[in-house]
TORVO-580616 format. One record per residue (C-alpha): residue in three letters; x, y, z. Coordinates in steps of 0.25 Angstrom, whole numbers, padded with zeros to 4 digits, always signed. Example, Ala and Ser with C-alpha at 12.3 -4.5 7.8 and 13.67 -1.06 7.14 Angstrom:
BEGIN
ALA+0049-0018+0031SER+0055-0004+0029
# end
This chain:
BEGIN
UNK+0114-0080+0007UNK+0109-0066+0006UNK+0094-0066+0009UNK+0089-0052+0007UNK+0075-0048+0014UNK+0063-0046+0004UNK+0054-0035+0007UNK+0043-0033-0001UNK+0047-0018-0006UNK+0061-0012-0009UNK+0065-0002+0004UNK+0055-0012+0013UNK+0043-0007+0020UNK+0038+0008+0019UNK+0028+0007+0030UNK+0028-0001+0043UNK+0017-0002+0052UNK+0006-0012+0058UNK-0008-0017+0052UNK-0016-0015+0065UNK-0030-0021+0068UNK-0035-0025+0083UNK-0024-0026+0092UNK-0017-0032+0079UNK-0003-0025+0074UNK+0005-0032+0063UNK+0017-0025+0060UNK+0019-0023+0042UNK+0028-0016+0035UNK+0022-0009+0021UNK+0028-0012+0008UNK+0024-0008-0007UNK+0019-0019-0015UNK+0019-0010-0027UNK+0035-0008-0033UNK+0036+0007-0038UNK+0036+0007-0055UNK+0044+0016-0057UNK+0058+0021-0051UNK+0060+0034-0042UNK+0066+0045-0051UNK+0068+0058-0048UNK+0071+0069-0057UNK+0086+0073-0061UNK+0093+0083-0071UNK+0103+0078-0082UNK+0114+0077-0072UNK+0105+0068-0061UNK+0102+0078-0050UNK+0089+0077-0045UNK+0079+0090-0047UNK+0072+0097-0037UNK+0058+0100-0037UNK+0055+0116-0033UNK+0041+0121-0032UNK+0039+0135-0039UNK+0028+0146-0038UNK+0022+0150-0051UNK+0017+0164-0044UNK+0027+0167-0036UNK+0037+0163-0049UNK+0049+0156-0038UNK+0051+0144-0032UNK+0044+0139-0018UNK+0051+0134-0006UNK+0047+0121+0002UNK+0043+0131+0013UNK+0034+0138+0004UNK+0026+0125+0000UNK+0015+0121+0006UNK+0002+0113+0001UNK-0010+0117-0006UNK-0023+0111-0010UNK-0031+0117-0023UNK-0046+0118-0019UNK-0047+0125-0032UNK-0038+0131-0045UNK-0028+0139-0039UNK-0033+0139-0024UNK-0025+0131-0015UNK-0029+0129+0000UNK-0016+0128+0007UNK-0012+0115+0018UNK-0004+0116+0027UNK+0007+0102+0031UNK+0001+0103+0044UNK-0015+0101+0038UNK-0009+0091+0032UNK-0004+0081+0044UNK-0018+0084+0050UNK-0022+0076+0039UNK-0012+0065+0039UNK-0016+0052+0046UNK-0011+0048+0059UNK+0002+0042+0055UNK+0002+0026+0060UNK+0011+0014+0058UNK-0003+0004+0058UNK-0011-0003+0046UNK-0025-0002+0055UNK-0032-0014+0048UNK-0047-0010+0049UNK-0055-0020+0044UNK-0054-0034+0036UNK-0062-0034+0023UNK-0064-0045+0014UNK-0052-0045+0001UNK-0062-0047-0008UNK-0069-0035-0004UNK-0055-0026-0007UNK-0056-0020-0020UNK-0042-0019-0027UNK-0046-0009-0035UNK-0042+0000-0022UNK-0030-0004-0021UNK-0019+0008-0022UNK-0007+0003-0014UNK-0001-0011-0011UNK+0007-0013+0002UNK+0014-0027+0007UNK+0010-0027+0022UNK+0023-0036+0026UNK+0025-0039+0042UNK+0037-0032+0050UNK+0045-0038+0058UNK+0045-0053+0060UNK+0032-0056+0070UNK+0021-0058+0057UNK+0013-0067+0063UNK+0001-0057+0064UNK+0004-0051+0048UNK+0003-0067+0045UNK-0009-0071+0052UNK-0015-0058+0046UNK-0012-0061+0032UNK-0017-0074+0033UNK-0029-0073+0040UNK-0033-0060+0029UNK-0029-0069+0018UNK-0037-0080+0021UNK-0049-0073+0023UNK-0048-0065+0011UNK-0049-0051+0018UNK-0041-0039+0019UNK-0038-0029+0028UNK-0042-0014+0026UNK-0033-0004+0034UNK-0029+0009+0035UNK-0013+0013+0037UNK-0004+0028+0037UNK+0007+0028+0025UNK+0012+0039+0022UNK+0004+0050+0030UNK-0008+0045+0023UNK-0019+0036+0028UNK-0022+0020+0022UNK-0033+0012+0018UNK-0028-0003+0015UNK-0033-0017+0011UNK-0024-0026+0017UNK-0023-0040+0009UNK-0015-0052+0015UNK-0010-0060+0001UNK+0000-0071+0002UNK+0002-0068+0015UNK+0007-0052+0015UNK-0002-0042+0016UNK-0005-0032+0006UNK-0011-0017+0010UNK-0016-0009-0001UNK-0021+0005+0001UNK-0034+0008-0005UNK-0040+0020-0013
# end
C-alpha cells in the first residue's frame, strides 16, 4: 500500500525554526493555514509568451535600466527623498531562525479582531515530546503565547494558540 506523507500545505513548510522561552528550544516548521483563492497567472500575449515589465521615464521620454532604479519616498507632491539599499538593511531586523515566546496571556484576553495571518506551528523531526507537552499544558489552561519571530526580513508579533493539540501562530496587526 502507497502511504503518502500529509503535510499541512502543498510544497511543505516555508519557514523553519525554534519557539524559544527560558532554556526551552522546540524545533517547528511553519506552514500557511490559509489556501490562496486564486491561481498564479502571469500575463502573456496571444501566442503565450509571457510580457515583461519595463520601467519608463516620462521626463526623460526613454526607457530606465535596473541600474538606473533606485527607491524613493514622497514627503510631499512631486518631492521624493531618495533611499539607498544599504539605508534599508540598517533597518531590517536581525535575521533569526527563533519564535522568542515572550510572555503567556490568558486566550480570552486575545482579541480575534487582530488576527491577520494564520500559521500551523507543526514539530520538526521526530523528538516532540516538548511541542506536546506545550500544547497541552497551553490548552488546558486556556492561555496563549504572545511572540515575536523574523519572516521575510520583516519583524513578528504572534498569538500562539494550542487547539486540538497543534498550535496555530497568528501575526497581529
Amino acid at each position: 500500500m502507497n502511504k503518502k506523507k500529509e503535510h499541512p500545505a502543498p510544497g511543505g513548510a516555508f519557514w523553519s525554526g525554534a519557539i524559544t522561552f527560558g532554556l526551552v528550544s522546540i524545533q517547528v516548521d511553519l506552514y500557511s493555514a490559509h489556501r490562496p483563492k486564486t491561481a498564479a497567472l502571469r500575463m502573456v500575449d496571444q501566442s503565450g509568451t509571457p510580457l515583461q515589465r519595463r520601467y519608463f521615464c516620462p521626463r526623460d521620454h526613454k526607457p530606465v535600466g535596473g541600474y538606473d532604479i533606485i527607491r524613493g519616498y514622497e514627503i510631499e507632491e512631486g518631492r521624493y527623498i531618495v533611499v539607498t539599499d544599504a539605508e534599508l538593511e540598517e533597518l531590517e531586523p536581525e535575521k533569526s531562525r527563533e519564535i522568542d515566546l515572550r510572555s503567556f496571556v490568558d486566550l480570552a484576553d486575545v482579541d480575534p479582531a487582530y488576527f491577520q495571518h494564520a500559521y500551523f506551528l507543526i514539530p520538526a523531526g521526530s523528538v516532540n515530546k516538548a511541542y506536546r507537552l506545550l500544547a497541552e499544558i497551553m490548552e488546558r489552561s486556556g492561555r496563549a503565547g504572545i511572540a515575536t519571530f523574523v519572516m521575510k526580513e520583516r519583524e513578528h508579533l504572534v498569538a500562539i494558540i494550542a487547539e486540538g493539540g497543534i498550535l496555530r501562530a497568528e501575526t497581529l496587526r
